[in-house]
C-alpha positions as CSV (number, residue, x, y, z in Angstrom):
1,X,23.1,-63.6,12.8
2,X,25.7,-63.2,10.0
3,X,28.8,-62.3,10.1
4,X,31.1,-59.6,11.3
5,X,33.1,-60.1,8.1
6,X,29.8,-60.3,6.2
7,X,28.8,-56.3,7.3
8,X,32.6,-55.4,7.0
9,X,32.4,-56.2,3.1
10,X,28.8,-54.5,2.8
11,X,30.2,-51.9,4.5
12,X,33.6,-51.7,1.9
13,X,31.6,-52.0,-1.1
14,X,29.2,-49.0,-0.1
15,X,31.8,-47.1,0.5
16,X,33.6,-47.7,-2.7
17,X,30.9,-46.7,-4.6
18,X,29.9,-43.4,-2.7
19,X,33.6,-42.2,-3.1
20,X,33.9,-43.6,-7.3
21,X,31.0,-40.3,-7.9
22,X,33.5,-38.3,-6.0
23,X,35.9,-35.6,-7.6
24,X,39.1,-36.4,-5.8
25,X,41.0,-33.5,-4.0
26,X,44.4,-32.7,-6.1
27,X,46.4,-30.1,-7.0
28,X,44.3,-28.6,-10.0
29,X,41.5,-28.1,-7.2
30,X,43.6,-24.8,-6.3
31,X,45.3,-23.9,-9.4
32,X,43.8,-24.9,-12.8
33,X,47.2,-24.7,-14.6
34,X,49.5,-26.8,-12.1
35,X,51.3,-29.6,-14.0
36,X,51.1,-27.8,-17.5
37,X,54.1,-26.2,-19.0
38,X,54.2,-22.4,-18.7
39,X,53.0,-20.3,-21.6
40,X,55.7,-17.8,-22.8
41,X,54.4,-14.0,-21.7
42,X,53.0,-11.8,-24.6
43,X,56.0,-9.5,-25.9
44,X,56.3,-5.9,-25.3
45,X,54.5,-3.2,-27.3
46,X,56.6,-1.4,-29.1
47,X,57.5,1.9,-28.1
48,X,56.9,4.6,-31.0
49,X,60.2,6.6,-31.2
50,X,59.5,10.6,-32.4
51,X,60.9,11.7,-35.8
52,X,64.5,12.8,-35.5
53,X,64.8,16.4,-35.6
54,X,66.4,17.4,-39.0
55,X,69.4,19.5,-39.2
56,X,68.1,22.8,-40.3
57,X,64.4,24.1,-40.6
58,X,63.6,26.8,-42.6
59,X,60.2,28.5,-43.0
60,X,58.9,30.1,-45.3
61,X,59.5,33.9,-45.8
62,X,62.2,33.9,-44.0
63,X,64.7,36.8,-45.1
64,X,67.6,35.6,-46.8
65,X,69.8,37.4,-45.0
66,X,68.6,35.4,-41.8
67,X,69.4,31.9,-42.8
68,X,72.1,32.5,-45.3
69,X,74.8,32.4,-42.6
70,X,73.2,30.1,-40.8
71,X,72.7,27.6,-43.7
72,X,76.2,28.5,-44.9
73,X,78.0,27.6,-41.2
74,X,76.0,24.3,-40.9
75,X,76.9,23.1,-44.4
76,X,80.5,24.0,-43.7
77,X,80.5,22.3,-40.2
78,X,79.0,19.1,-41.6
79,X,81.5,18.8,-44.4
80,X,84.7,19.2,-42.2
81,X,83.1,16.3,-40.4
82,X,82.0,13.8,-43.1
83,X,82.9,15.4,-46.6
84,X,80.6,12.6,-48.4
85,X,78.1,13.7,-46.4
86,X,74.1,13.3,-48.2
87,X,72.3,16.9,-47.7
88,X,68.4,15.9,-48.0
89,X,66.6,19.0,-48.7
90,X,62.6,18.6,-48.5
91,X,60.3,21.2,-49.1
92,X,57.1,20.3,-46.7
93,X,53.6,22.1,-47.1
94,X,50.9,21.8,-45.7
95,X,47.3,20.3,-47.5
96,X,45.4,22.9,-49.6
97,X,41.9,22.7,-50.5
98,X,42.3,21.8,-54.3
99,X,45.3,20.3,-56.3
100,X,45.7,23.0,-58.3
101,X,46.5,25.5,-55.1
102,X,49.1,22.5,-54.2
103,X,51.2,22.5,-57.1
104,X,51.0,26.0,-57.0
105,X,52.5,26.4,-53.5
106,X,54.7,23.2,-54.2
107,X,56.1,25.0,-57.6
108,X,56.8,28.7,-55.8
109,X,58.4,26.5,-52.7
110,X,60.5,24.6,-55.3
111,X,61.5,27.6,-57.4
112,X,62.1,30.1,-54.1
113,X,63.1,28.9,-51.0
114,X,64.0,25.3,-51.8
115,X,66.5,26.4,-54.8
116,X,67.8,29.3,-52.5
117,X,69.0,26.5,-50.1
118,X,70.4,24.1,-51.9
119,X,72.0,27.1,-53.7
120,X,73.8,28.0,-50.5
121,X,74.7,24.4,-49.8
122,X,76.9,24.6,-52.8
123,X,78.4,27.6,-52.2
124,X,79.9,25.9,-48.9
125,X,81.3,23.2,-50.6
126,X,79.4,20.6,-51.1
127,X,79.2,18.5,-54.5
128,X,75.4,18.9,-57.1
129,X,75.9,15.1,-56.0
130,X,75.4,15.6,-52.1
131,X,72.0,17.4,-52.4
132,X,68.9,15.5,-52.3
133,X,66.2,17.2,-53.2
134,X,62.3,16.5,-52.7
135,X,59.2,18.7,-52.7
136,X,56.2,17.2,-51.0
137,X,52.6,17.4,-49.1
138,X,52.8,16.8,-45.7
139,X,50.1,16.9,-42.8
140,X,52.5,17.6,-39.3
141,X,53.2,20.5,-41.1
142,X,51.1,23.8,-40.7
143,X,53.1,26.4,-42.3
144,X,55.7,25.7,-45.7
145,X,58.9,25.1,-44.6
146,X,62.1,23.6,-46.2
147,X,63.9,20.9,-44.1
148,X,67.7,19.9,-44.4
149,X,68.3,16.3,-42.8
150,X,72.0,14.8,-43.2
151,X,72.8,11.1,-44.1
């Protein structure tokens, strides 16, 4: 008959081994990530902010006599409060099908209403330096218009 001691170690060593193929219970069992050092989050998206609204808008035909006063008041108004003030005048068409119908409705933009505001600009006050003065092809736009933004 052997041993109590002798079935004690059989007993010790069997269970040794069944528990070595054993995936002990810890606290990655519940939560993969535990013990690591957080990741920083992802940043924001930025938000896309709408075009300012420029100063005047003026489309095409127009009558004079409708923004004349109006042009003339705002110029005024933005003078008395900043008198270096940058008038940006933009002429904006739409797309046409062909280039040459674009410079054509660029050129009778440029030479009508375009030079008619930054003629009135003048007259209020301002300096030939305080005009900026662009003509240009743009696709948000569906009709011509001219555009006065202040800097």
């Amino acid at each position: 008959m052997r041993s109590r001691s002798f079935y004690l170690t059989i007993f010790a060593l069997l269970a040794t081994t069944q528990l070595g193929g054993c995936k002990l219970i810890d606290q990655r069992t519940f939560d993969s990530h535990a013990g690591r050092p957080p990741s920083p989050p992802p940043p924001p998206a930025q938000a896309v902010q709408a075009p300012k609204a420029p100063f005047l808008s003026i489309a095409d035909g127009t009558a004079e006599s409708e923004y004349g006063p109006v042009v003339d008041h705002a110029a005024r108004v933005a003078l008395q409060h900043k008198s270096n003030v940058l008038f940006i005048v933009r002429a904006l068409t739409p797309p046409q099908p062909t280039v040459a119908e674009q410079q054509a409705l660029l050129a009778k933009l440029s030479k009508g209403l375009l030079n008619s505001v930054s003629q009135k600009i003048i007259a209020a006050g301002a300096k030939p330096l305080q005009l900026e003065l662009h003509a240009e092809t743009d696709v948000s736009v569906h009709t011509p218009v001219v555009r006065v933004e202040l800097r």
